[in-house]
VOPAGU-2260 file (C-alpha; in pm, 1 decimal, decimal comma):
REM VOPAGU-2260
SITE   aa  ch    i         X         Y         Z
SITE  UNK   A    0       0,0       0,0       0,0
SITE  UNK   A    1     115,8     345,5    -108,8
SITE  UNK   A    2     159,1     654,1     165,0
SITE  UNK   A    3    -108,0     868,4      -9,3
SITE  UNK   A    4    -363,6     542,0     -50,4
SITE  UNK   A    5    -721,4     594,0      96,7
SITE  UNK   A    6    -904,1     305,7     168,2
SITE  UNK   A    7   -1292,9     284,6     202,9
SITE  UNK   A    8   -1429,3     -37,3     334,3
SITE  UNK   A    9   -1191,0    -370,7     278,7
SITE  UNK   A   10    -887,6    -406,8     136,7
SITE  UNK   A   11    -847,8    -719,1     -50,2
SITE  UNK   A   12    -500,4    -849,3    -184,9
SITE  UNK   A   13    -464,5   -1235,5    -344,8
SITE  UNK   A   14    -124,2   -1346,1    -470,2
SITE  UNK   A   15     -78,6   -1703,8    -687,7
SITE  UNK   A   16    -411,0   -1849,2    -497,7
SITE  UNK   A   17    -724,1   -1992,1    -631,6
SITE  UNK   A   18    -982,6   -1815,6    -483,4
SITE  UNK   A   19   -1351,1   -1928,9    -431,8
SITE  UNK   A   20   -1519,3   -1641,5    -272,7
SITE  UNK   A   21   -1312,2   -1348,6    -152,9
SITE  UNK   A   22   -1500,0    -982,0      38,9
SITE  UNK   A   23   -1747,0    -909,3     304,2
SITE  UNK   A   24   -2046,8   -1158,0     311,5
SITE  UNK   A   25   -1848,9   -1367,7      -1,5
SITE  UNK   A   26   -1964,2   -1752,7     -25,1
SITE  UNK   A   27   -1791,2   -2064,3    -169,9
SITE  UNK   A   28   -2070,3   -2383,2    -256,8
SITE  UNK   A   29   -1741,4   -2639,8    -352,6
SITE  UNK   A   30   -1404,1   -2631,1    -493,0
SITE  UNK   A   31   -1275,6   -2406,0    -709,6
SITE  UNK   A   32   -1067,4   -2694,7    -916,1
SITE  UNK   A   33   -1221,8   -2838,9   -1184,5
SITE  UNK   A   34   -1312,5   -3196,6   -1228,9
SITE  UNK   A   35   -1073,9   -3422,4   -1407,9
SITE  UNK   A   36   -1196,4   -3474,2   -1741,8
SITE  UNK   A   37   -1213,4   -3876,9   -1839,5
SITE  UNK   A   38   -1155,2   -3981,9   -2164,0
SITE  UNK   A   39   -1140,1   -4262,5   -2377,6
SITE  UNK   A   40    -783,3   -4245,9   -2484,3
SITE  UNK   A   41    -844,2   -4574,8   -2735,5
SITE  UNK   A   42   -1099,5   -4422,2   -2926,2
SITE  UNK   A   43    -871,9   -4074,8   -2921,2
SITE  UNK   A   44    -581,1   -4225,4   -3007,1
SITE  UNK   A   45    -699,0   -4398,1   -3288,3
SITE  UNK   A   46    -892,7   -4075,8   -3395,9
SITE  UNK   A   47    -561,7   -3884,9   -3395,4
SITE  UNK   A   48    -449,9   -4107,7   -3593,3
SITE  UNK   A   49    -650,1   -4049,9   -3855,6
SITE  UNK   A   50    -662,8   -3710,0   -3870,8
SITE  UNK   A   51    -281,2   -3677,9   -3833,5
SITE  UNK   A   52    -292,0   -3886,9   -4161,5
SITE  UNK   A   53    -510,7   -3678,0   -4352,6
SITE  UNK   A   54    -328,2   -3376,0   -4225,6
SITE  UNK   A   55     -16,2   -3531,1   -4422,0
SITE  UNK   A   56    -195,3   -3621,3   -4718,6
SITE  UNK   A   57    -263,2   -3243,6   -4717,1
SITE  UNK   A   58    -106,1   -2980,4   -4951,9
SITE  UNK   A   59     127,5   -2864,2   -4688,9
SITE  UNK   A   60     141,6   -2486,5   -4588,7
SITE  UNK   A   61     240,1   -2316,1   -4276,7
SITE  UNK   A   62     -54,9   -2325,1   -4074,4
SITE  UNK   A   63    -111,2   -2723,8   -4167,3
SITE  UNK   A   64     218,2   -2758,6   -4015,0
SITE  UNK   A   65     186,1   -2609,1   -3741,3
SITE  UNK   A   66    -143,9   -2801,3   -3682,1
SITE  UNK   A   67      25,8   -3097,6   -3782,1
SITE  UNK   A   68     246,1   -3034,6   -3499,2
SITE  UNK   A   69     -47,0   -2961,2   -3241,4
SITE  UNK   A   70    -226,4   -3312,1   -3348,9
SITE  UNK   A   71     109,3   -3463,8   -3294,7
SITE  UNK   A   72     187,0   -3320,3   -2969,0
SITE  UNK   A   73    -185,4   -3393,1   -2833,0
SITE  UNK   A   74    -156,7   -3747,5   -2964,3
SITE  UNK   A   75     181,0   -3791,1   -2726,5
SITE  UNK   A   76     -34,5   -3671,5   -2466,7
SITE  UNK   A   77    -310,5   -3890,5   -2524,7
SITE  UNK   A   78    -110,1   -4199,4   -2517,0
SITE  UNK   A   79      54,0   -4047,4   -2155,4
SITE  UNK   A   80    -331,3   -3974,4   -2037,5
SITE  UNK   A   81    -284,4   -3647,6   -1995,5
SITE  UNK   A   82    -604,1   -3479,0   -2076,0
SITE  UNK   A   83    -532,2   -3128,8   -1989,9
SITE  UNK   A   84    -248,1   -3100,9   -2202,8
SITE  UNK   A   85    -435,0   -3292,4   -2504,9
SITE  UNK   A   86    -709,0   -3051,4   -2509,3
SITE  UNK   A   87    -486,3   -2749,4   -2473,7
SITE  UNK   A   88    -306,0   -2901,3   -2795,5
SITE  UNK   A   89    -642,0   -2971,3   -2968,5
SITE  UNK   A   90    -775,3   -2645,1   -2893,2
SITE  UNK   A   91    -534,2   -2468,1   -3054,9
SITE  UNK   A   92    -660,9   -2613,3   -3421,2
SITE  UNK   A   93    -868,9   -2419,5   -3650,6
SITE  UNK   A   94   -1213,9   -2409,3   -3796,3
SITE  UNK   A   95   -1048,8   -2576,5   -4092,1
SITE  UNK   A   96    -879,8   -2884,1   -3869,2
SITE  UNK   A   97   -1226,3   -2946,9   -3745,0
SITE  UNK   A   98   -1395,7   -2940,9   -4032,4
SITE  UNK   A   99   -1160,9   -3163,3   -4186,3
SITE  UNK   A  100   -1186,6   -3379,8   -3832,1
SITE  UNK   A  101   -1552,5   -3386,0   -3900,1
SITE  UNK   A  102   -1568,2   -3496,0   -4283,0
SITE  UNK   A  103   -1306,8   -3768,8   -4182,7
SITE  UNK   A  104   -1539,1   -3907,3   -3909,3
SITE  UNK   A  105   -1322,2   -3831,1   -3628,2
SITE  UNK   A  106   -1603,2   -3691,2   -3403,0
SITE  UNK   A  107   -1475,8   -3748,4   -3061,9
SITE  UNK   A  108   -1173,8   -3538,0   -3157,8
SITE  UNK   A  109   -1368,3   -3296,9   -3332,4
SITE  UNK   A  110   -1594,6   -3266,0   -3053,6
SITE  UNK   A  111   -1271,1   -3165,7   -2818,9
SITE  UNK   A  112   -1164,2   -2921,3   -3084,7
SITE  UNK   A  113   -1460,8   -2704,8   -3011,0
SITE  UNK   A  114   -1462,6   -2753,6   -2607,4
């Protein structure tokens, strides 16, 4: 707090905490975490697959590389069951990697594209 600061009512200060309910009269119903996610890293897996495929049947530009790369790096982390990292991989792809998931029939994956 500065010298010159005025302060009406409370003064509220969070550092690197996740916070549920924080002021006067403030109420927290459950955990602020989220639930883990399951998935069914077969089905994904094999769904990656294909779409990692297709991708390299593609006319290869930058951006299909670089989703190439995403697909590639969320398939590593479906086969470690990490499904926080896999969806922050798939969620990175474009309009154009899911419609291309879709058309391919890889819906599951598709379906985590658009989460």
């Amino acid at each position: 707090m500065k010298k010159n600061d005025i302060i009406m009512g409370d003064k509220i200060s969070v550092h690197n905490s996740a916070i549920g309910a924080m002021g006067r009269g403030a109420v927290n119903y459950g955990p602020v975490s989220t639930s883990k996610e399951k998935y069914d890293y077969p089905i994904i897996l094999e769904e990656l697959q294909k779409l990692k495929n297709a991708l390299y049947t593609a006319p290869q530009n930058d951006e299909q590389i670089i989703a190439l790369s995403a697909v590639i790096h969320a398939e590593d982390a479906a086969r470690n069951e990490d499904g926080p990292a896999m969806t922050t991989h798939l969620k990175k792809l474009g309009t154009w990697v899911f419609n291309l998931a879709r058309d391919i029939g890889v819906n599951v994956v598709a379906s985590i594209i658009t989460q």
